[in-house]
C-alpha positions as CSV (number, residue, x, y, z in Angstrom):
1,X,-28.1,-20.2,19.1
2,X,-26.6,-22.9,17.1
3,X,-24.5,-25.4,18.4
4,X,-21.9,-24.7,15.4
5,X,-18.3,-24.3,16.6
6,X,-16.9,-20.6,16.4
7,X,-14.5,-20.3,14.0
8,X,-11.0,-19.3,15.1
9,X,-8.9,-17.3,12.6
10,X,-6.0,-17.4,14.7
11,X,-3.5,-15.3,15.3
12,X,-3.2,-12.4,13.2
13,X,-0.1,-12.4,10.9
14,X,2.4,-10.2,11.0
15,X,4.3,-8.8,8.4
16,X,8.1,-8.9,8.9
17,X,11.4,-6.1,8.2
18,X,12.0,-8.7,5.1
19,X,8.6,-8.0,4.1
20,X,8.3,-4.6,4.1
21,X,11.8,-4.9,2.3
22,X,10.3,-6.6,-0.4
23,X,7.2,-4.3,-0.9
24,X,9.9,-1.6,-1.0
25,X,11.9,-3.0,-3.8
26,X,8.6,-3.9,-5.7
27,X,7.1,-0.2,-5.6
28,X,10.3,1.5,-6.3
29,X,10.8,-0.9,-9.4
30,X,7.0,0.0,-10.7
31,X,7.8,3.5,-9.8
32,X,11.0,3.7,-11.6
33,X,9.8,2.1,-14.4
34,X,6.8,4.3,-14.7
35,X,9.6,7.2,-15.2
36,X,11.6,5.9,-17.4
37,X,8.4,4.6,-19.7
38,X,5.2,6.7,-18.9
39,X,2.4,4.9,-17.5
40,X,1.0,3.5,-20.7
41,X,2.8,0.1,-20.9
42,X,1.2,-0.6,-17.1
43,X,-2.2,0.1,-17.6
44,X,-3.9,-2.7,-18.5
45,X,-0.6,-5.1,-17.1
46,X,-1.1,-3.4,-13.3
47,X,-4.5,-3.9,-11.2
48,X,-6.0,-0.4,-10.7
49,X,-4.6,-0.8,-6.5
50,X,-1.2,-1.1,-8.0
51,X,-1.4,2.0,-10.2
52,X,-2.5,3.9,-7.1
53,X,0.2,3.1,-4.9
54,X,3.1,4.1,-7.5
55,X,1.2,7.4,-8.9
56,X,0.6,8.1,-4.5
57,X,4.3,7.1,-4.4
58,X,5.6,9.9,-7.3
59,X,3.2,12.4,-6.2
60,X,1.1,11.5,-9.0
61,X,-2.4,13.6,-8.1
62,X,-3.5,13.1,-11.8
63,X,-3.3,9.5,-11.8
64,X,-5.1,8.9,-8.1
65,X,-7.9,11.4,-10.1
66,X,-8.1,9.3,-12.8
67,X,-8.7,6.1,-11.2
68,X,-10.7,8.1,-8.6
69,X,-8.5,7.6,-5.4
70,X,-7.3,9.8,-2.5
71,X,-4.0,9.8,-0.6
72,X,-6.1,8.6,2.4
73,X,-7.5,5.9,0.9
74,X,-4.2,4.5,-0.5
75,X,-2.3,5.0,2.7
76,X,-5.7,3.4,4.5
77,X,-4.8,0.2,2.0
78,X,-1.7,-0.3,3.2
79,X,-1.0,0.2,6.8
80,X,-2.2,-3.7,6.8
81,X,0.1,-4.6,4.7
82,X,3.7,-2.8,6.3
83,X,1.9,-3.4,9.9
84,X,-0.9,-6.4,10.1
85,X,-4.4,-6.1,10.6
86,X,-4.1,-4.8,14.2
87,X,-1.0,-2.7,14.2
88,X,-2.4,-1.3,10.6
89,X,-6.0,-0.4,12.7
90,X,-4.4,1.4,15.4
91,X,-2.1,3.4,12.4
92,X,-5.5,4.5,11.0
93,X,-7.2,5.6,14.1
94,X,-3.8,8.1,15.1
95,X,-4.1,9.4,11.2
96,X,-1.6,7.2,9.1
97,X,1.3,8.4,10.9
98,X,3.5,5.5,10.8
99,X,2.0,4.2,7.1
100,X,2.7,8.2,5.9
101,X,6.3,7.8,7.2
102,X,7.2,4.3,5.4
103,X,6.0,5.6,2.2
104,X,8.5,8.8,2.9
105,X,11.6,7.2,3.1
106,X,10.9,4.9,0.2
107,X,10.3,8.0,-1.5
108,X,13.4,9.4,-0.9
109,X,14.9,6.0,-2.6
110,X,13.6,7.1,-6.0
């Protein structure tokens, strides 16, 4: 065993109502834009996460084929992100409930 000190990561953050606010108005931007001009200009401008999350967002099954996602695995993504790392874990173990719920009402914003 070495005598190396364990590392502490310390507590685990937790994303706040302002946050998920902001992730909200950032998606339904992309995703509004991505109606009004087709996915071509975001392509190459967006990271290949981001594309998934709006095309999961408008229902877009051709897109999440194209860059080879699933629902699951997008939904799987976030739940960290609207929940923390521990909160997020236990949202994948009951089946994305909570994470599946988020991204319904900010699909009914569109």
């Amino acid at each position: 065993m070495s005598d190396a000190n364990r590392i502490t990561w310390g507590r685990p953050r937790r994303p706040s109502d302002a946050d998920r606010d902001a992730l909200r108005d950032d998606l339904l931007t992309r995703a509004r834009a991505v109606r009004a001009d087709g996915w071509t200009p975001y392509r190459a401008e967006w990271s290949p996460g981001r594309l998934a999350v709006v095309a999961y967002l408008l229902g877009d099954a051709e897109m999440l084929a194209e860059l080879e996602e699933t629902e699951g695995a997008v939904l799987t993504r976030y739940a960290a992100d609207l929940f923390g790392f521990v909160d997020g874990r236990k949202d994948v173990e009951k089946g994305l409930t909570a994470t599946q719920s988020w991204f319904d009402t900010v699909r009914k914003s569109l």
